[in-house]
N, C-alpha and C positions, 0 to 999 in steps of 0.2 A: 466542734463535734464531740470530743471525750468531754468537755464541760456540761453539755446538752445531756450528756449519760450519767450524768453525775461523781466524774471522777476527773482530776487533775494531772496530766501527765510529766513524766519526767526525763526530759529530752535527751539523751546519750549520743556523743559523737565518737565512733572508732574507727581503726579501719574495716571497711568490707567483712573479711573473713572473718574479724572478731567479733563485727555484728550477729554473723551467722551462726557461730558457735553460741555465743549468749542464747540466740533465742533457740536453739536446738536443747541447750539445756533449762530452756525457761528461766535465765536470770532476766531477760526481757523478753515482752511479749508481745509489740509488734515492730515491724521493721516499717518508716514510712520509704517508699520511693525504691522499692526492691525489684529488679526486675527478675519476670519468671524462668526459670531453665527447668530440666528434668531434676538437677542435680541435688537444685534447692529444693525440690518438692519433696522431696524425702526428707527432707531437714527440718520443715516448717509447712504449715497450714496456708496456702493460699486459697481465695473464694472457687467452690466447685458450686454443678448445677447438682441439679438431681441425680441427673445421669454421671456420677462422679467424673464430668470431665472440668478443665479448667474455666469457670463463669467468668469469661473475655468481657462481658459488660460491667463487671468492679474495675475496670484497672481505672489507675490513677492519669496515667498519659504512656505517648507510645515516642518510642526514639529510635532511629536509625543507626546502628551502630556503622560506623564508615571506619575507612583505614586514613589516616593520614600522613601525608608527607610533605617535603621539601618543594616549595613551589618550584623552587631552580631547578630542579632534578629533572631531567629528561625521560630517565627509564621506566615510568610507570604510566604512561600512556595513557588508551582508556582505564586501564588499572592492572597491572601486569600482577599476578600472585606470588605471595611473599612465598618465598618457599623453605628449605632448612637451614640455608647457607646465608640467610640475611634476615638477621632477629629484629621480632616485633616487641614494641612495649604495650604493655596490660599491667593491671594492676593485679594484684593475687585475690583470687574470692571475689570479682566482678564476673559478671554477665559473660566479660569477651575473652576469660582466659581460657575458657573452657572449649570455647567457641574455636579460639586460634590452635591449640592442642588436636581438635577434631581433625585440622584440616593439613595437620601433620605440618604446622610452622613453627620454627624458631621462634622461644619467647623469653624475652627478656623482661623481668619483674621491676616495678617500682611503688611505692606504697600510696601513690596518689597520679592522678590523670595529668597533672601540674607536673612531676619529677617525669612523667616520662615524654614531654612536651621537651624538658631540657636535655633528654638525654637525646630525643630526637634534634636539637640544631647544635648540640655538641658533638652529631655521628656517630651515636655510641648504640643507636639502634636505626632500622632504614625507617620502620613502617612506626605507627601508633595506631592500633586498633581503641577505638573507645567511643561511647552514644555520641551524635554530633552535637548531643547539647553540652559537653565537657565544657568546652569552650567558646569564647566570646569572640567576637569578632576583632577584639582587641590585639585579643591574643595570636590569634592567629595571623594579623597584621604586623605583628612587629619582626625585624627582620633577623635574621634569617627569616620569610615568609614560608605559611604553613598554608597547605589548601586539603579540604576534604573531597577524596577521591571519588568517583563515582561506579559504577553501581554500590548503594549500602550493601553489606554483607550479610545483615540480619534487620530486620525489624524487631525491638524488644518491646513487649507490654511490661508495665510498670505496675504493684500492687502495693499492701501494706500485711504482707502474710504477719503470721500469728504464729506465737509457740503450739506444737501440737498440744499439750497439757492445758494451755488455756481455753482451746477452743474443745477439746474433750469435757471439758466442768463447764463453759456457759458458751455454748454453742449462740445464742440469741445475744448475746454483747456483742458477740464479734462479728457476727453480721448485722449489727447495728452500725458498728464501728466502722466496718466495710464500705453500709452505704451512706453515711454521712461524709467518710471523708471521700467516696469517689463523685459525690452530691458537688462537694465545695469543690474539688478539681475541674467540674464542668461550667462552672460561672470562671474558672483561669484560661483564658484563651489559648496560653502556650503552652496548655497542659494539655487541652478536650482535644488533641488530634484525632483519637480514637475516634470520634463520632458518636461513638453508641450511647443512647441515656443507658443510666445505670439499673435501671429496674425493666 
């Protein structure tokens, strides 16, 4: 896609929130695999329509954010809610921490979907809120067993928002950018949940 544009890009890995700060200050200028909230739309450029609402046919794939727990555990039923008195792990600056705060639950921070996996069979937290695709099925088979709860809590769409600064000076890159890489998302099966083609 960016070669097709004629630019080469330069792949950066941080945590979450430091992604977001970067491209709020335009040190980088897009985030691949970001999913959307309110919080991030103020921070960064995600695909709008005309009618400046969010263009749901760019995203990149769509994920179920579920809660997880302790397959041994008894007390969460069809899925009992977490409430103040038994903290959830999130990661800081993802999709679910903002999500678990809303809903007036205990959260306990860990800098990757992984530490708070072990903070959950060490009891150090009850729940883990995070997309169901965090994890493998590996993972969640080794024991202490892990199972993801049902009803999901959220459905998140997934983009590749842009620094506002970049998309203010070449608004036609970045909807190039947009539809190529939501283009090659739809030939990945375990991405094109969405359904929608992108145009």
């Amino acid at each position: 896609t960016f070669a097709a544009l004629g630019c080469e890009p330069e792949w950066v890995r941080a945590p979450v929130r430091r992604l977001a700060q970067e491209l709020a200050r335009d040190d980088l200028q897009f985030i691949v695999g970001f999913a959307h909230s309110a919080e991030r739309e103020a921070l960064m450029r995600f695909p709008q329509g005309s009618d400046g609402a969010l263009d749901t046919r760019l995203n990149l794939g769509v994920a179920e954010v579920v809660l997880f727990a302790l397959a041994s555990r008894e007390d969460h039923g069809d899925r009992a809610e977490p409430g103040a008195e038994h903290p959830v792990g999130v990661v800081p600056g993802a999709v679910e921490e903002p999500l678990a705060r809303a809903r007036g639950w205990s959260v306990e921070l860990a800098p990757t979907h992984d530490a708070n996996l072990a903070k959950l069979r060490a009891g150090r937290v009850h729940w883990v809120l995070a997309p169901r695709l965090a994890f493998g099925v590996a993972d969640l088979q080794r024991e202490p067993r892990v199972q993801a709860l049902k009803p999901p809590v959220q459905r998140a769409l997934y983009f590749a928002p842009a620094s506002r600064w970049l998309f203010s000076q070449h608004p036609e890159f970045v909807q190039a950018v947009w539809l190529g890489l939501c283009e090659r998302s739809r030939q990945q099966p375990e991405l094109a949940q969405a359904g929608e083609p992108c145009r």
